[in-house]
Every structure is written in structure tokens, then in C-alpha cells.
N, C-alpha and C positions, 0 to 999 in steps of 0.2 A: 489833396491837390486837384482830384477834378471835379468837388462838391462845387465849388466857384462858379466851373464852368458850366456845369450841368443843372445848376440852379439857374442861371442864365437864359439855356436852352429849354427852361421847364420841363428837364429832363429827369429829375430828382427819385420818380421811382423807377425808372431802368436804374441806374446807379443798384436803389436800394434794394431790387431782384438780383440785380448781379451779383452783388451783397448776400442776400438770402442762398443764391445758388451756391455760392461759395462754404457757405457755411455748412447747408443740408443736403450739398448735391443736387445733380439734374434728375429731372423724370426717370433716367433709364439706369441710377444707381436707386434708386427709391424701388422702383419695381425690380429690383434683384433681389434688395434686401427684404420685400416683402415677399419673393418667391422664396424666399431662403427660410422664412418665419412660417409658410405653408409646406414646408419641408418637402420643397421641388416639385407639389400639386402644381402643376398647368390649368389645370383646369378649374381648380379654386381659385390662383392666380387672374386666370381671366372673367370670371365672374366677379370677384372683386372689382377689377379694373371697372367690369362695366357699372357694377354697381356705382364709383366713385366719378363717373364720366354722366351715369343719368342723376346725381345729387348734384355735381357742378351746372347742367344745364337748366335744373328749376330757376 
């Protein structure tokens, strides 16, 4: 119903994040689950983070 509209608007990849978020979650259930996988390390936790923060900025 709002692919129409949002095609329209050249809106089409908000839609399709909204979409993604829905599916995978936001940012701050993604870092839960990966605090959860470093088995409540913080501090591994955060070094990942930054790790995945200086590959997104290359």
C-alpha cells in the first residue's frame, strides 16, 4: 500500500530499511545480541563496536 506512494516520493529505500529494520532489528537490539555472544564482555563489546564503526567509515 505505500510502495506506490513511496515510489512517487523516490522514497523506495527508506521503505526498504524500514523493511530491513523490521526484519533484523535496530542498532541497539544488534548490540545486545552481540554483547550477549561476547558473554557480557563490555569491553570486547566496545572494541568491536569501534572496530565495525572504522570499516564503515573507509
Amino acid at each position: 500500500m505505500t510502495a506506490p506512494k513511496a515510489k512517487e516520493l523516490y522514497a523506495e529505500q527508506h521503505l526498504d530499511f524500514a523493511g530491513t529494520m523490521i526484519e533484523q532489528g535496530n542498532e541497539a537490539d544488534l548490540q545486545r545480541a552481540l554483547c550477549k555472544d561476547l558473554n557480557g564482555d563490555l569491553r570486547a563489546l566496545e572494541k568491536e563496536l569501534a572496530r565495525k564503526t572504522l570499516d564503515f567509515s573507509v
